[in-house]
MDTraj code that builds the backbone (N, CA, C; nanometers):
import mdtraj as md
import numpy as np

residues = "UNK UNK UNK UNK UNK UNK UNK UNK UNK UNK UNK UNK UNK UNK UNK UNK UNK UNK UNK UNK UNK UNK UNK UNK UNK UNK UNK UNK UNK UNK UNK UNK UNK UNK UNK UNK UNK UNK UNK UNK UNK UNK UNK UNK UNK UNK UNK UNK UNK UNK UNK UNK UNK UNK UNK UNK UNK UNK UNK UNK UNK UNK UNK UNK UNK UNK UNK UNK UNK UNK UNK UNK UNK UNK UNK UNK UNK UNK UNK UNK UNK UNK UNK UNK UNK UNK UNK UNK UNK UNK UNK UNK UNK UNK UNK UNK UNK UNK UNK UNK UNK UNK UNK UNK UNK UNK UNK UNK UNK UNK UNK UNK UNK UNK UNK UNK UNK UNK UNK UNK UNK UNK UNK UNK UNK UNK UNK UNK UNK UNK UNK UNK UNK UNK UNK UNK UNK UNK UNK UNK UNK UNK UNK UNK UNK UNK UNK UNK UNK UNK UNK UNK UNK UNK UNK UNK UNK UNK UNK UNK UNK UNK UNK UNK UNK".split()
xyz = np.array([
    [8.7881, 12.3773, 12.7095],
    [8.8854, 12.4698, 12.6541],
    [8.8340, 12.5208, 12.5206],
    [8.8541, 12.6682, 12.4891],
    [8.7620, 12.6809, 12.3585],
    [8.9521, 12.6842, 12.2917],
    [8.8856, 12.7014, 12.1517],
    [8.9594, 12.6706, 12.0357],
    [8.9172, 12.7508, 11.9104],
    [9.0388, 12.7995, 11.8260],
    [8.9591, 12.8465, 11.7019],
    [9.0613, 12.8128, 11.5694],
    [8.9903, 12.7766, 11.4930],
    [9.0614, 12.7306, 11.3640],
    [9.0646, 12.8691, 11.2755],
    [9.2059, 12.8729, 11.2390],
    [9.2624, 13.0097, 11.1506],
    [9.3062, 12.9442, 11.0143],
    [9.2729, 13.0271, 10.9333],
    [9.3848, 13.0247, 10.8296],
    [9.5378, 13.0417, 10.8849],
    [9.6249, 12.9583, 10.7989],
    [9.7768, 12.9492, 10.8578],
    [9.8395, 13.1355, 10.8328],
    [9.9302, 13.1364, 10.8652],
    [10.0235, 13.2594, 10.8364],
    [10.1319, 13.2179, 10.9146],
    [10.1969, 13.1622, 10.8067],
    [10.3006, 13.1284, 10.7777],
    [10.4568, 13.2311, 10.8747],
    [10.4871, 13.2933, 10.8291],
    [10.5555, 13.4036, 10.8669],
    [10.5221, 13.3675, 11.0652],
    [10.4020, 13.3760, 11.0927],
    [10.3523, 13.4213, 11.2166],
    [10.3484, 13.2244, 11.2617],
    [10.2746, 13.1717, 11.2311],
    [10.3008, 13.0164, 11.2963],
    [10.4212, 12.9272, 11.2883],
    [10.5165, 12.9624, 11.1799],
    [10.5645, 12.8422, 11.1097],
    [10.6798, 12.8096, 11.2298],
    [10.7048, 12.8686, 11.3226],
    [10.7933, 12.7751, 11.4693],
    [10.7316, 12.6856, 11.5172],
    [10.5555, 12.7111, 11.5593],
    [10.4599, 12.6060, 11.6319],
    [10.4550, 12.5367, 11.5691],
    [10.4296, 12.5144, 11.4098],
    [10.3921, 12.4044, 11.2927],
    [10.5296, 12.3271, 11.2795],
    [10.6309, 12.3898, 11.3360],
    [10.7661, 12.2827, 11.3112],
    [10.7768, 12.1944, 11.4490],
    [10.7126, 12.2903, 11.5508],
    [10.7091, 12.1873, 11.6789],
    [10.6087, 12.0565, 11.6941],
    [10.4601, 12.0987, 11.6377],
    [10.4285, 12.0501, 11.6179],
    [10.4294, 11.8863, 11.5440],
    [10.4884, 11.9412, 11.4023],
    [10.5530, 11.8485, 11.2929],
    [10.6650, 11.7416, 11.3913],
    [10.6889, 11.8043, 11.4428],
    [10.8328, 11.6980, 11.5433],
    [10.7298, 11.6441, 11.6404],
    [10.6400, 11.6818, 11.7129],
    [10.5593, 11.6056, 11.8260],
    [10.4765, 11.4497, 11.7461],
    [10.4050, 11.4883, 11.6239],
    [10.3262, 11.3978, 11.5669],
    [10.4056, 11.3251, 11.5110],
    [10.5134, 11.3424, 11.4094],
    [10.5740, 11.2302, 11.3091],
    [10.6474, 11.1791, 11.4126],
    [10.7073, 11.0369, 11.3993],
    [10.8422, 11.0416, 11.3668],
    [10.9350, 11.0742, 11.3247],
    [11.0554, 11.0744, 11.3350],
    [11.1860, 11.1780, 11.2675],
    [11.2122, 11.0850, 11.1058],
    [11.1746, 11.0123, 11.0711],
    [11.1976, 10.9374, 10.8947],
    [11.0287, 11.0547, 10.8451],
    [10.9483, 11.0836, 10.8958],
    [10.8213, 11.1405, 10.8102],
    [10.8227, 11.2459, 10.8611],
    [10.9338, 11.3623, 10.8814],
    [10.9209, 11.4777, 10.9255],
    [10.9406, 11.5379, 10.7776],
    [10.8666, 11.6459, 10.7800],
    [10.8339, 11.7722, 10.6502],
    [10.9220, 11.8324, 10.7081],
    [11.0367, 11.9153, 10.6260],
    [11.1047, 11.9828, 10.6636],
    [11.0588, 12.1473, 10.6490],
    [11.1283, 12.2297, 10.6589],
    [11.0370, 12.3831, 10.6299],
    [11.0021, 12.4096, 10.5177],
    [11.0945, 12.4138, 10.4444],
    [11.1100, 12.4321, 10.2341],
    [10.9391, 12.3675, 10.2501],
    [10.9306, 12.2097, 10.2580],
    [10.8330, 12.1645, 10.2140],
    [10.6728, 12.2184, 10.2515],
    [10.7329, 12.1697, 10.3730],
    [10.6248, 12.2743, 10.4251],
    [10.5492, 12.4511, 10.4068],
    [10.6261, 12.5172, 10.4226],
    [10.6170, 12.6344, 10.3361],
    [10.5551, 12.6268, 10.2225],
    [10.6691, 12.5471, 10.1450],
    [10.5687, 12.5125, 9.9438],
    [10.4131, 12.4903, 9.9596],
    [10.3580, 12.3673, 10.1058],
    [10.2446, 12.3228, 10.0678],
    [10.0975, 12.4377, 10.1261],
    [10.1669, 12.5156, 10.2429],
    [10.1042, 12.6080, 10.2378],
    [10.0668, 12.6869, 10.1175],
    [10.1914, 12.7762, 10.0759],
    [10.2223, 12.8463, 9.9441],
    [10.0960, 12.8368, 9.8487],
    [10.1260, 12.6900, 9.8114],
    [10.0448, 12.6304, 9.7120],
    [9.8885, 12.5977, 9.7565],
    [9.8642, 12.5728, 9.8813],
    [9.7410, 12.5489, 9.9171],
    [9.6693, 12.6022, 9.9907],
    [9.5707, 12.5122, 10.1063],
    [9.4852, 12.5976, 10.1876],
    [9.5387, 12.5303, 10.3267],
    [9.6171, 12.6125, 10.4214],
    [9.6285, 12.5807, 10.5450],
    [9.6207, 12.6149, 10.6506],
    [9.5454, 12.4997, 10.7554],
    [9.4758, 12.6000, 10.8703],
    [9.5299, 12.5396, 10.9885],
    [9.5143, 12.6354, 11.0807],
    [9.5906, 12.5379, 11.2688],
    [9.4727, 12.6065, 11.3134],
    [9.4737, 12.5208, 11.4514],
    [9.3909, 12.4744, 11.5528],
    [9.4533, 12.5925, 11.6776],
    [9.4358, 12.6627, 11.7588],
    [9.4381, 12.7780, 11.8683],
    [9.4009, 12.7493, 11.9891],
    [9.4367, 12.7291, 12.0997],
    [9.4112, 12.7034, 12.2061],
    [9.3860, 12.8327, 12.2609],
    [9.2199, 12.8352, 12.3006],
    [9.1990, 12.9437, 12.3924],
    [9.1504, 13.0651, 12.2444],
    [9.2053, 13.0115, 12.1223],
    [9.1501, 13.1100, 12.0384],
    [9.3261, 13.2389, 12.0503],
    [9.4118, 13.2239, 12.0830],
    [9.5134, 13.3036, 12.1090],
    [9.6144, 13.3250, 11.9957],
    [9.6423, 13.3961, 11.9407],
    [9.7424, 13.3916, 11.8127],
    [9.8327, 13.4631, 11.9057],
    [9.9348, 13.3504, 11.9153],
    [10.0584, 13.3396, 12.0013],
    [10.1971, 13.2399, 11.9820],
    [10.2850, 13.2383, 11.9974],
    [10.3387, 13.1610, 11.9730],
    [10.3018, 13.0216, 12.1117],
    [10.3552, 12.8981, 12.0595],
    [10.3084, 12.8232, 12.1761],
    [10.1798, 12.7813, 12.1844],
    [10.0618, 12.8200, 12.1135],
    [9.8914, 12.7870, 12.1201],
    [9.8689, 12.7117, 12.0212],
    [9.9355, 12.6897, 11.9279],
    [9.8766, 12.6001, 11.8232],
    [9.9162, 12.4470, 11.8236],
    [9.7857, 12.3511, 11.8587],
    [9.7633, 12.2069, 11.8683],
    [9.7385, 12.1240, 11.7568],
    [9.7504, 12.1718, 11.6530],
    [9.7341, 12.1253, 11.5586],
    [9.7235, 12.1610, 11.3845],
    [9.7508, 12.0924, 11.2763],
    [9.7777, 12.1930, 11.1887],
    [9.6825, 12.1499, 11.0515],
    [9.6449, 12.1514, 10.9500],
    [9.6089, 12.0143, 10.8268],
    [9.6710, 12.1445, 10.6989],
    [9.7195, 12.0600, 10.5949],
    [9.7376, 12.1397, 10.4760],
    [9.7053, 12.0641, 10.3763],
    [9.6516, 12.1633, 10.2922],
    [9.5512, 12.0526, 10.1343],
    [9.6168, 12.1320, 10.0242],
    [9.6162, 12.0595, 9.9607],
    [9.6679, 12.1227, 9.7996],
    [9.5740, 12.0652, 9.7077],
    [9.5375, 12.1168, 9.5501],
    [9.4948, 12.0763, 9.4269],
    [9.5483, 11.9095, 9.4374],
    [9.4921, 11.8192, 9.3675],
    [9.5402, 11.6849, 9.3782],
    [9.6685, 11.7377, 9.2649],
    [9.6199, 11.8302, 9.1641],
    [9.6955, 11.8494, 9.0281],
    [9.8334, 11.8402, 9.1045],
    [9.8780, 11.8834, 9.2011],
    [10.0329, 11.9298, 9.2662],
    [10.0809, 11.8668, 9.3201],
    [10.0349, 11.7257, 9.3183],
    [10.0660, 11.6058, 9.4235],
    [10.1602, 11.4958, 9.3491],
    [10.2691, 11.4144, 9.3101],
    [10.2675, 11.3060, 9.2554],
    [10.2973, 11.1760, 9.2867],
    [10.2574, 11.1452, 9.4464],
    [10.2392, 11.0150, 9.4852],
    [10.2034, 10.9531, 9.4230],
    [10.2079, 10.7714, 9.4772],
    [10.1684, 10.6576, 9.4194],
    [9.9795, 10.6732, 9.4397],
    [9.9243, 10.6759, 9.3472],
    [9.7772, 10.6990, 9.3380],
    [9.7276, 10.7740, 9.2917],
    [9.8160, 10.9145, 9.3225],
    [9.7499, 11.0117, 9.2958],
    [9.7971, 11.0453, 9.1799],
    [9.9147, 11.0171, 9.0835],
    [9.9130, 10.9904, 8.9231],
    [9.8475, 10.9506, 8.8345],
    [9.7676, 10.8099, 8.9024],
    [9.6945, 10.8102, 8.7939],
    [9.5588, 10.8355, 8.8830],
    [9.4961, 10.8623, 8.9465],
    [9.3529, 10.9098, 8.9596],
    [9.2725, 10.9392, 8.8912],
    [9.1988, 10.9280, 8.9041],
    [9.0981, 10.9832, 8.7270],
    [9.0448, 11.0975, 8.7943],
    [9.0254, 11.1297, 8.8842],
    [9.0244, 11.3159, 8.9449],
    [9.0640, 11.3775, 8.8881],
    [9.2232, 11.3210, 8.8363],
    [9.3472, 11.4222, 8.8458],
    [9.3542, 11.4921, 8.6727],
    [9.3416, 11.6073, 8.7039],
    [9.3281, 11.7250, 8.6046],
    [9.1584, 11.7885, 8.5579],
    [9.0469, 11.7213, 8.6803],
    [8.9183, 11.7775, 8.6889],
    [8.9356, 11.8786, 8.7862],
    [8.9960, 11.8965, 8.8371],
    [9.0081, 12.0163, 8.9284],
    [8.9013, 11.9593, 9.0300],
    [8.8658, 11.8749, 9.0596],
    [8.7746, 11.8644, 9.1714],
    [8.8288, 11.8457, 9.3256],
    [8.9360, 11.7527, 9.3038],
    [8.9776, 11.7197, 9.4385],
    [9.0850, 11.7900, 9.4960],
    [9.0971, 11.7780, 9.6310],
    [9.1813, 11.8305, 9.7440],
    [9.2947, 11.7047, 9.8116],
    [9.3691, 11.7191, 9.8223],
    [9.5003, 11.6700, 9.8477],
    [9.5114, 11.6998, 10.0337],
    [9.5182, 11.5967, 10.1339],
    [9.5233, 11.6520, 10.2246],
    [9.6819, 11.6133, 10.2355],
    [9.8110, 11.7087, 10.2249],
    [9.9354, 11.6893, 10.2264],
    [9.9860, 11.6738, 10.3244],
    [9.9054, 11.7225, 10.4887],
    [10.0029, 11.6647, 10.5998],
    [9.9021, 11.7753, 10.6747],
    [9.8403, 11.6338, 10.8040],
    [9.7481, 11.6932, 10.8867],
    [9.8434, 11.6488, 11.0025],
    [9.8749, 11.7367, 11.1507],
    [9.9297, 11.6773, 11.2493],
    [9.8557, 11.7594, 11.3487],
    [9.8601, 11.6483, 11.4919],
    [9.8168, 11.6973, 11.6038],
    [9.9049, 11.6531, 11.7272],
    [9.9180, 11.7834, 11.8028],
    [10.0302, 11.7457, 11.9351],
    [9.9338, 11.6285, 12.0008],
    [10.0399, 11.5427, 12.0370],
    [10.0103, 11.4199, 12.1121],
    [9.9003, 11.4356, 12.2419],
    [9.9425, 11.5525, 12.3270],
    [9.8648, 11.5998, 12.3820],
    [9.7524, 11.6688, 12.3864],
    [9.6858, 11.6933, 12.2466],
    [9.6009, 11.7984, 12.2699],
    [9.4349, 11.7132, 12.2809],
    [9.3827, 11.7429, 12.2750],
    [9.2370, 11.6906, 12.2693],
    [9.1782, 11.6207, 12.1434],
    [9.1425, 11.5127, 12.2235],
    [9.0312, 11.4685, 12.0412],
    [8.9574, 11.5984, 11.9701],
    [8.9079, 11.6452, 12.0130],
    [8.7916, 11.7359, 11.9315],
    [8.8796, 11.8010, 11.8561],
    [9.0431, 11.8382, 11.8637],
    [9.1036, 11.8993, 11.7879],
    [9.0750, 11.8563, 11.6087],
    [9.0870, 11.7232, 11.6241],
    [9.1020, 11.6498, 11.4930],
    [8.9520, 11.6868, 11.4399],
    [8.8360, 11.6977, 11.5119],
    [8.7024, 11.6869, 11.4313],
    [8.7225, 11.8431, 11.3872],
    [8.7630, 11.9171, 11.4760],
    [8.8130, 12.0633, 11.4537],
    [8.8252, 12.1598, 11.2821],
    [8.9522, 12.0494, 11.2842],
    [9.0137, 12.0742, 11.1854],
    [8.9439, 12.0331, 11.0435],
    [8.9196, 11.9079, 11.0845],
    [8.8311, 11.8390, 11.0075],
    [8.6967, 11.9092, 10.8988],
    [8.6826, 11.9503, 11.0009],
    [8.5218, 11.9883, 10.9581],
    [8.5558, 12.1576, 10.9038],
    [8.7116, 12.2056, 10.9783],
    [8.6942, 12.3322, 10.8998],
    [8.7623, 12.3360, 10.7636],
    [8.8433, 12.2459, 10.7712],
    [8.8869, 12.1978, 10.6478],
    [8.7994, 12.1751, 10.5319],
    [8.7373, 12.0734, 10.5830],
    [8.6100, 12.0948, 10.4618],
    [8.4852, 12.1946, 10.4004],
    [8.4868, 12.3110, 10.5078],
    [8.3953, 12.4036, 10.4291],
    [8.5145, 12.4596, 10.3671],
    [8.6314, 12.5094, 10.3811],
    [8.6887, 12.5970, 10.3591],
    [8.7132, 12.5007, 10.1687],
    [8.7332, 12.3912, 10.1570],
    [8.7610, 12.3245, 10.0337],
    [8.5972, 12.3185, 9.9345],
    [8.4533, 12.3201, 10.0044],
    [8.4063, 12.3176, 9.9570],
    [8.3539, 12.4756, 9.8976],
    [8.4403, 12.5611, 9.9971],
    [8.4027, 12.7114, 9.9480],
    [8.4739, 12.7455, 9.7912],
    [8.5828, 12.6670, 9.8195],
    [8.6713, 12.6638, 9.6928],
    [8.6767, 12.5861, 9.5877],
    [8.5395, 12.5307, 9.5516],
    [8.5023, 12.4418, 9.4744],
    [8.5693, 12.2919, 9.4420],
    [8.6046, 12.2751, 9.5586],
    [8.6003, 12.1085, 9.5795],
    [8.5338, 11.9436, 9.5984],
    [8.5177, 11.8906, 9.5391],
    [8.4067, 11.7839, 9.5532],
    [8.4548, 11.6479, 9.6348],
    [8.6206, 11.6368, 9.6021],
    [8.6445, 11.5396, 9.7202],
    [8.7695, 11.5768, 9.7749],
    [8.8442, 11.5114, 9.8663],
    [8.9570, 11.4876, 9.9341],
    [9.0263, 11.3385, 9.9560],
    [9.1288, 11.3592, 9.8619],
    [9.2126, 11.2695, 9.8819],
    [9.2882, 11.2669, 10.0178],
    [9.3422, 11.1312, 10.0477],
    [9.4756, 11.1581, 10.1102],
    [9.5260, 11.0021, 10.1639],
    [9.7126, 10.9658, 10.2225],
    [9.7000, 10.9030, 10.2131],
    [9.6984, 10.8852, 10.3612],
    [9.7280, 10.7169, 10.4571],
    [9.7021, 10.7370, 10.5468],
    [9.7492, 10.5647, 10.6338],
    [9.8257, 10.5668, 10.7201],
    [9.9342, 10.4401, 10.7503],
    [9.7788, 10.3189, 10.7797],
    [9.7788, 10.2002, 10.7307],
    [9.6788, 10.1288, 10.7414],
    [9.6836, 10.0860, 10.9079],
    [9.7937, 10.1010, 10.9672],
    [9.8108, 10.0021, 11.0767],
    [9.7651, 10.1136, 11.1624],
    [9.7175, 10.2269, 11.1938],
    [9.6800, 10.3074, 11.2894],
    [9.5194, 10.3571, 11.3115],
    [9.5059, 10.4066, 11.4338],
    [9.3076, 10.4107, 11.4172],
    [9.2943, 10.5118, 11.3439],
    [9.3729, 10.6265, 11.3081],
    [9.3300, 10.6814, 11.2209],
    [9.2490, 10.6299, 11.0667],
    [9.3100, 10.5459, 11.0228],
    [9.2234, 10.4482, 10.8778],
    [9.0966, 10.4344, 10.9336],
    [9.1232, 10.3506, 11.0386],
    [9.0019, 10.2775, 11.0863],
    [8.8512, 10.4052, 11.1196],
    [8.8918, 10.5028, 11.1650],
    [8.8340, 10.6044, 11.2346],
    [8.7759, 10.6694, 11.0523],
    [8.8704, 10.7031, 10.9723],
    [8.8319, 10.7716, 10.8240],
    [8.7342, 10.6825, 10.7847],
    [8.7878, 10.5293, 10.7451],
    [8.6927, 10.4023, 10.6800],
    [8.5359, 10.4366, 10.7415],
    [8.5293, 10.4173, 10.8876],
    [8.4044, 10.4200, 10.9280],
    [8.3282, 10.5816, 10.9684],
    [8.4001, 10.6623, 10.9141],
    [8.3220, 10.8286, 10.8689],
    [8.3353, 10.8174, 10.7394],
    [8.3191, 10.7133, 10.6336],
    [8.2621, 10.7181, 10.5038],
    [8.4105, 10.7013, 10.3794],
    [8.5532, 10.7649, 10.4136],
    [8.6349, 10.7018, 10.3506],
    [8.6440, 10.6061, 10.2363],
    [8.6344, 10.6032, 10.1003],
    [8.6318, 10.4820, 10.0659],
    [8.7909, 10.4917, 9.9999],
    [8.8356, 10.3340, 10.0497],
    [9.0464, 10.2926, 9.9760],
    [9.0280, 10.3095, 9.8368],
    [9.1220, 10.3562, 9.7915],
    [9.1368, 10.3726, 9.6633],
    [9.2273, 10.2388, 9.6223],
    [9.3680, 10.2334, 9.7039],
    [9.4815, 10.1691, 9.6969],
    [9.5836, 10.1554, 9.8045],
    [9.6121, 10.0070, 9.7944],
    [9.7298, 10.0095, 9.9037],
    [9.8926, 10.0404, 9.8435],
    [9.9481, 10.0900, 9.9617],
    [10.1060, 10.1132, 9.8551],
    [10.1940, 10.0814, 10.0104],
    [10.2903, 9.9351, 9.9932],
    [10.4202, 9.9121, 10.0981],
    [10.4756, 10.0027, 10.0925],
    [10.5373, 10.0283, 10.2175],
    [10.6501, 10.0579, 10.2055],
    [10.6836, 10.2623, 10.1489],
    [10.5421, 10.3547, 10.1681],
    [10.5273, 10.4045, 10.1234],
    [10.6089, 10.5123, 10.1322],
    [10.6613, 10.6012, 10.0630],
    [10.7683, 10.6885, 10.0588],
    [10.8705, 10.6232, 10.1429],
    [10.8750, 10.5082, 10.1540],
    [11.0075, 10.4834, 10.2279],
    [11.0113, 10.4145, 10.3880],
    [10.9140, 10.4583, 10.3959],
    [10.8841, 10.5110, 10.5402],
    [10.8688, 10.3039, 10.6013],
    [10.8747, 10.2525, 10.5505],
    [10.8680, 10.0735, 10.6352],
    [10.7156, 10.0754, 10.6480],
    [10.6238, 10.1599, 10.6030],
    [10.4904, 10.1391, 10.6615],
    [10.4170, 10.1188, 10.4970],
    [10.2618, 10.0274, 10.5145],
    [10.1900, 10.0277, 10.3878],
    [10.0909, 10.1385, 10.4428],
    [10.0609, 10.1865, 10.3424],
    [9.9792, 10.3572, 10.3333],
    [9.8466, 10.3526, 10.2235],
    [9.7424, 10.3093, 10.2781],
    [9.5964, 10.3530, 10.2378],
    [9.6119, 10.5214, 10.1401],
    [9.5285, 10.4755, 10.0157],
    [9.5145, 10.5780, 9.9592],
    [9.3697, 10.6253, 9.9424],
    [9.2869, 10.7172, 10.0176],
    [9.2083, 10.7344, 10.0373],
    [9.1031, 10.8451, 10.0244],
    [8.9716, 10.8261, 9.9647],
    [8.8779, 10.9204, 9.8534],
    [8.7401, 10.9968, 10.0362],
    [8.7700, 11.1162, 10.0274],
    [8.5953, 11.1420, 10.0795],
    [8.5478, 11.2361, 9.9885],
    [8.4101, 11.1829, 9.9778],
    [8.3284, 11.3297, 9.9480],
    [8.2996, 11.4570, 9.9685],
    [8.2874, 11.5626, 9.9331],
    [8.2707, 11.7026, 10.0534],
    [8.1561, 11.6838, 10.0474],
])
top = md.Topology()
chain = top.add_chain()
for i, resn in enumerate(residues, 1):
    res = top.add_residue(resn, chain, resSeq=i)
    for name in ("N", "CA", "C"):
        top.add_atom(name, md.element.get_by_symbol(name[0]), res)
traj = md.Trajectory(xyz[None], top)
């Protein structure tokens, strides 16, 4: 199946990115629109296209990054990044349950030219310890910054976590 990673437009995706948002979270870690919207707004966000189709219904997946400066989670306050302008904030990456692995390397990898076009040197973000996702970041180079229980609430402990671009 081909695929093409877009810049978001908002206006034009933001029904798929809410369906989406409901397929991946749970309903306690759902982004509501306001938020969502803001982190676009404020940042760089891209979805994933099935077939390459700007349509409603085609998009498998979504990631949004912000300045770390705009972030004020547990970690990312005190960071010593924070006010070098170097790092990227990944604020909420999701993928429909169904769609394909390669989606995630997808995104991944376009995510990162697009942050290193914009003069970025790393990417934060945080990330539930108990899922392969950690495990999958840790061993593509990831290094923990910090653990935090219980994180936003959510009953889960949440890896706070540094890559390089």
């Amino acid at each position: 199946m081909s695929v093409r990673v877009d810049r978001m437009n908002w206006r034009v995706d933001k029904e798929d990115i809410l369906v989406v948002e409901r397929e991946a979270f749970p309903p306690n870690m759902h982004s509501d629109e306001r938020d969502l919207f803001q982190y676009v707004r404020d940042g760089y966000g891209l979805v994933v296209r099935r077939h390459g189709i700007i349509r409603r219904g085609t998009i498998d997946g979504y990631v949004v990054a912000v300045p770390l400066e705009r972030v004020s989670y547990k970690g990312c306050q005190d960071d010593v990044d924070r006010g070098l302008k170097n790092s990227a904030y990944v604020e909420s990456l999701a993928i429909r349950p169904e769609a394909q692995p390669s989606i995630f390397m997808d995104l991944v990898t376009e995510l990162r030219e697009t942050l290193i076009k914009e003069g970025f040197r790393k990417v934060k973000m945080h990330v539930p310890v108990d899922e392969k996702l950690y495990n999958g970041l840790i061993a593509f180079g990831a290094r923990e910054l910090g653990r935090f229980g219980n994180f936003m609430g959510w009953g889960k402990t949440f890896a706070y976590l540094e890559f390089q671009l």
